[in-house]
C-alpha positions in Angstrom: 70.2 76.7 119.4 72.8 74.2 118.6 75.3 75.7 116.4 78.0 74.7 114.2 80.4 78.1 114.0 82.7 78.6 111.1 85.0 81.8 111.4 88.6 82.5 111.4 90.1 86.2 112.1 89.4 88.5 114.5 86.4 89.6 113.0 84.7 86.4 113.8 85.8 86.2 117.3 83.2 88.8 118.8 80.2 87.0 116.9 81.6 84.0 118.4 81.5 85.2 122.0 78.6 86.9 121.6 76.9 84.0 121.1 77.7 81.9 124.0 76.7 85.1 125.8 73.1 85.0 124.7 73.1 81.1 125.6 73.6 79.5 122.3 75.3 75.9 122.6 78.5 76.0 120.4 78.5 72.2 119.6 81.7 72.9 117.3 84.4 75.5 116.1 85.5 75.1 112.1 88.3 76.9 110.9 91.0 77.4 108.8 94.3 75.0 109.6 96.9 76.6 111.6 99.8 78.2 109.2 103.5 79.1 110.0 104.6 82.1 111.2 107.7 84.3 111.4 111.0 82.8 111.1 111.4 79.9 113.0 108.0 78.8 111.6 106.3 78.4 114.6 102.5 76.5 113.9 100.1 79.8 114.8 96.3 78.9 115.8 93.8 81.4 114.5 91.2 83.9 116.4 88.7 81.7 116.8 90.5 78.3 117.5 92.1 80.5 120.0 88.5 81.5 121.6 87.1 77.9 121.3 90.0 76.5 123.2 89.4 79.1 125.7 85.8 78.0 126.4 86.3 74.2 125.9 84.6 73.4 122.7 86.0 71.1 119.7 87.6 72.1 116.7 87.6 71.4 113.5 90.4 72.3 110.9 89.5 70.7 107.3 92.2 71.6 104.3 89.1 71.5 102.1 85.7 71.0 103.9 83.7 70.2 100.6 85.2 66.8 100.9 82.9 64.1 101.6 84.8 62.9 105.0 84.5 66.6 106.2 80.9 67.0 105.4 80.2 63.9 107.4 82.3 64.9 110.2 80.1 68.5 110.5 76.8 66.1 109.9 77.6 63.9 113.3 76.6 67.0 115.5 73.3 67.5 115.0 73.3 71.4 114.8 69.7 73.4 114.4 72.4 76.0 112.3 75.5 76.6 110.8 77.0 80.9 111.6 79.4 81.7 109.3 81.4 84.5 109.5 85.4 85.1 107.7 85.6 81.4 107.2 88.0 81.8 104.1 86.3 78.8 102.1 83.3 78.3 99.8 80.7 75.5 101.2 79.0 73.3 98.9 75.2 72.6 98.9 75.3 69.8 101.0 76.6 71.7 104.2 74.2 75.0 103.2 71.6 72.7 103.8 72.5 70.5 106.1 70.8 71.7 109.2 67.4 73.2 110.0 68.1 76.8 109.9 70.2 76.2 106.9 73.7 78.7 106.9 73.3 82.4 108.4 76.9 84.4 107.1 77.8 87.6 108.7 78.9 89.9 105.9 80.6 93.5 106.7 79.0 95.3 104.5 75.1 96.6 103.4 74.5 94.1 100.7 74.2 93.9 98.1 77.1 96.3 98.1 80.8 95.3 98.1 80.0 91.6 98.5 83.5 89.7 98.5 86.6 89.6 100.6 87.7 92.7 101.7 84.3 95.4 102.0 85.6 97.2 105.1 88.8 98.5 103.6 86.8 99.6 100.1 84.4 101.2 102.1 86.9 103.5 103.3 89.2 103.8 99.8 85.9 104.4 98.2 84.6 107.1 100.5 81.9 105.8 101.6 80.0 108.0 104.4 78.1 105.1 105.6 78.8 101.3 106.1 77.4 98.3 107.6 76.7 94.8 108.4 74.3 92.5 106.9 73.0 89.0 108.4 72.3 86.4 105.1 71.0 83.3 104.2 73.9 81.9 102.3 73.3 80.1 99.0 75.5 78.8 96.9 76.6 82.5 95.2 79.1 84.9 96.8 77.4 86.9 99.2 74.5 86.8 97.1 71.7 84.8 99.6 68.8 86.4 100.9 69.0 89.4 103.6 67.5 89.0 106.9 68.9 92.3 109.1 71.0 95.0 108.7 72.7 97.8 110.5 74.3 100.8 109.6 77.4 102.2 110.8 78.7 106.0 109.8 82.2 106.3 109.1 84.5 108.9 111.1 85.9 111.8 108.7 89.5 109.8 109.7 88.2 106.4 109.3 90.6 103.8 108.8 89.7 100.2 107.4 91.4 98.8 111.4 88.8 101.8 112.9 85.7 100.5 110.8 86.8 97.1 111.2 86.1 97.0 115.0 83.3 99.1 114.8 81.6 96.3 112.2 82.6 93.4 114.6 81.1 94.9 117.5 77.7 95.6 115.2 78.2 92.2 113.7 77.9 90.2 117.2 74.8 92.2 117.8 72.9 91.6 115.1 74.0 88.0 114.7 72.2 87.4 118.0 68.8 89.3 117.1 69.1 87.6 113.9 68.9 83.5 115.6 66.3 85.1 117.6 64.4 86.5 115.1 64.5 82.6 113.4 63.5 81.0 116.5 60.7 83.0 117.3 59.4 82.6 113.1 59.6 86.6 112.9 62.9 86.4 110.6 61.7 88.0 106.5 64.1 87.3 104.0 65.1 90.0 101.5 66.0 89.5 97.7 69.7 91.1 97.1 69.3 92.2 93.6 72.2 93.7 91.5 75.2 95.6 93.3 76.6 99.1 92.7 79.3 98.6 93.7 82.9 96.5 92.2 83.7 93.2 94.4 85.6 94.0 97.3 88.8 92.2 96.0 90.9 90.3 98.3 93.9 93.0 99.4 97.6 92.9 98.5 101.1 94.8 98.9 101.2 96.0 95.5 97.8 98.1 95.7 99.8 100.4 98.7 102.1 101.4 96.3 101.1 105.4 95.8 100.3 106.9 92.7 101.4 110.4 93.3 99.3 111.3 89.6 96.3 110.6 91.7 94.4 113.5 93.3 95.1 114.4 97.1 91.5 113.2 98.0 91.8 109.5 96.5 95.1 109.0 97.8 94.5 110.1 101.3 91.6 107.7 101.7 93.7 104.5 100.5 96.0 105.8 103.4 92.9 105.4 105.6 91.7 102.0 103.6 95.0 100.4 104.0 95.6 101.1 107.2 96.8 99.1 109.0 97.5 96.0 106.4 98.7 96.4 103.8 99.7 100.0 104.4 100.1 102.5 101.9 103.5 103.5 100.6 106.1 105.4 98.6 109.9 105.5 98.1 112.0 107.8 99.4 115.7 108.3 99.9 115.9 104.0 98.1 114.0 103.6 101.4 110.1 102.4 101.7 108.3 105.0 103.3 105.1 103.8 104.9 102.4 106.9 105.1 100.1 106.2 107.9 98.5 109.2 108.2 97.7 112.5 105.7 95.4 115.5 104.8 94.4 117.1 102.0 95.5 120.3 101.2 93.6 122.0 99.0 96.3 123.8 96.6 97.9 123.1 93.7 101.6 124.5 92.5 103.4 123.8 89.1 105.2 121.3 90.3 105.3 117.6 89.2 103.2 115.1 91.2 105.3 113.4 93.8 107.5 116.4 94.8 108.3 118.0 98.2 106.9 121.6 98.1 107.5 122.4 101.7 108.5 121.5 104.9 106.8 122.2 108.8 107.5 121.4 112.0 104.4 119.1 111.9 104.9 117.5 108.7 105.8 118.0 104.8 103.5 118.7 101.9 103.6 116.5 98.3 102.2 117.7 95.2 99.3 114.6 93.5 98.0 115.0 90.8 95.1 117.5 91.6 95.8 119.0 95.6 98.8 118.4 97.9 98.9 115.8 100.6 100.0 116.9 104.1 102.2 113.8 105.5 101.5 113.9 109.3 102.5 109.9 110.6 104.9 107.8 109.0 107.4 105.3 109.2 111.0 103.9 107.7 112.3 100.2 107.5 113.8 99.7 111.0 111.7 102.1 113.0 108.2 102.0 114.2 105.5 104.4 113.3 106.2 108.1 114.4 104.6 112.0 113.6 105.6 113.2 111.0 107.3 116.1 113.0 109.1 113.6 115.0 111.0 112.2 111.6 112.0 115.7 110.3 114.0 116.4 113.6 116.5 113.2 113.0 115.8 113.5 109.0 116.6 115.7 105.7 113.7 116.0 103.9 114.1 119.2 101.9 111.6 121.3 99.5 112.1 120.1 95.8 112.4 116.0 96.8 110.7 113.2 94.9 109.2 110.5 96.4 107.9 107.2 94.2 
């Protein structure tokens, strides 16, 4: 098939390779316009520009591509279909119709559940024992077209939204190549979504690492997991940002408030929440990088009775 692939992160890049792989002519690359980084400000190319530069095919970078001039510019190639996976903006009807095969998204979760931006981390926040990927025929809706395969993926006890996101890449290039297969050969079915039962997977921000120590141990361990590694889940300690990479749940409670040291190991340091203590075991201070938890307590004080948030 000719294809027209829109992407931009990481996630899209395996889809993208994986479909040269299988023979598929990648007539063009859209995504999102390269963005500033760090502090000189240096112009950074994203994932997938990266990858089409590697293999020699154009790019496109529209600021908005519902604009007529863009949509013209994506109709001059002639694709049989349009893969979409991460793009990071909404298409209009004109380009979900413009081709044959119409638009095909790859979405990381097992709609109609946690359709929106971020699935992969609420998976794991949420506790969810099993996620996925699902292959769509995008409408105009969010995530809401019509499903064509699916593929489940069990989550690790220590799942972490950077684990589950490789492991739904990986499953995603897969099944976006038996899913153009299954179009070509006439043997695709298309599935009505119906209603979710699950909250949108809202896009992720700082503010939701900040720790609630008034939460149980369970719920707060897993936004460790789910927010690892961006945005990282945090609490305050010493005027100092402590990021918590890694933790386990201790099931015990003592009278203390939620929040406070109750004791001190060699391999880490328990906090009371709200319902259980949390066992810190990886963590890490402005100015250093990430280090266990027994590694910390041997250059610093943390000592029964603190506070942290």
């Amino acid at each position: 098939m000719k294809i027209i692939f829109m992407g931009t992160p990481d996630f899209s890049v395996g889809t993208f390779e994986a479909l040269i792989e299988a023979g598929h002519e990648i007539v063009l690359a859209v995504t999102q316009p390269d963005k500033p980084k760090g502090r000189g400000g240096k112009m950074q190319y994203s994932p997938v520009k990266e990858t089409a530069l590697k293999y020699g095919i154009p790019v496109f970078q529209p600021k908005k591509v519902r604009q007529a001039e863009c949509i013209e510019e994506l109709r001059r190639y002639g694709a049989d279909i349009m893969v979409v996976i991460a793009f990071g903006q909404i298409l209009p009807k004109e380009i979900l119709e413009m081709t044959p095969y119409g638009c095909v998204n790859v979405h990381a979760s097992l709609l109609p559940k946690y359709r929106g931006a971020a699935p992969i981390q609420w998976a794991v926040i949420n506790g969810e024992d099993v996620s996925g990927v699902t292959t769509m025929q995008m409408d105009e809706g969010l995530d809401t077209g019509d499903m064509i395969l699916k593929k489940e993926v069990v989550l690790d006890e220590k799942e972490t939204g950077g684990s589950l996101f490789d492991k739904l890449s990986a499953a995603g290039a897969v099944l976006c190549v038996e899913t153009l297969k299954a179009l070509e050969e006439g043997s695709a079915s298309f599935e009505k979504q119906g209603e979710t039962t699950t909250e949108y997977a809202r896009m992720l921000d700082k503010d939701m690492g900040s720790i609630d120590w008034k939460k149980d141990a369970q719920t707060i361990e897993r936004l460790i997991r789910g927010l690892n590694p961006w945005p990282s889940a945090y609490t305050r300690w010493d005027d100092k940002v402590m990021k918590i990479w890694e933790a386990d749940v201790v099931a015990q409670n003592t009278q203390t408030l939620p929040g406070t040291v109750v004791s001190v190991e060699k391999d880490g340091f328990c906090v009371q929440t709200g319902d259980g203590l949390l066992k810190v075991r990886s963590l890490q201070i402005p100015g250093k990088k990430r280090m266990e938890a027994g590694a910390f307590l041997r250059g610093y004080k943390i000592e029964k009775g603190c506070e942290l948030g």
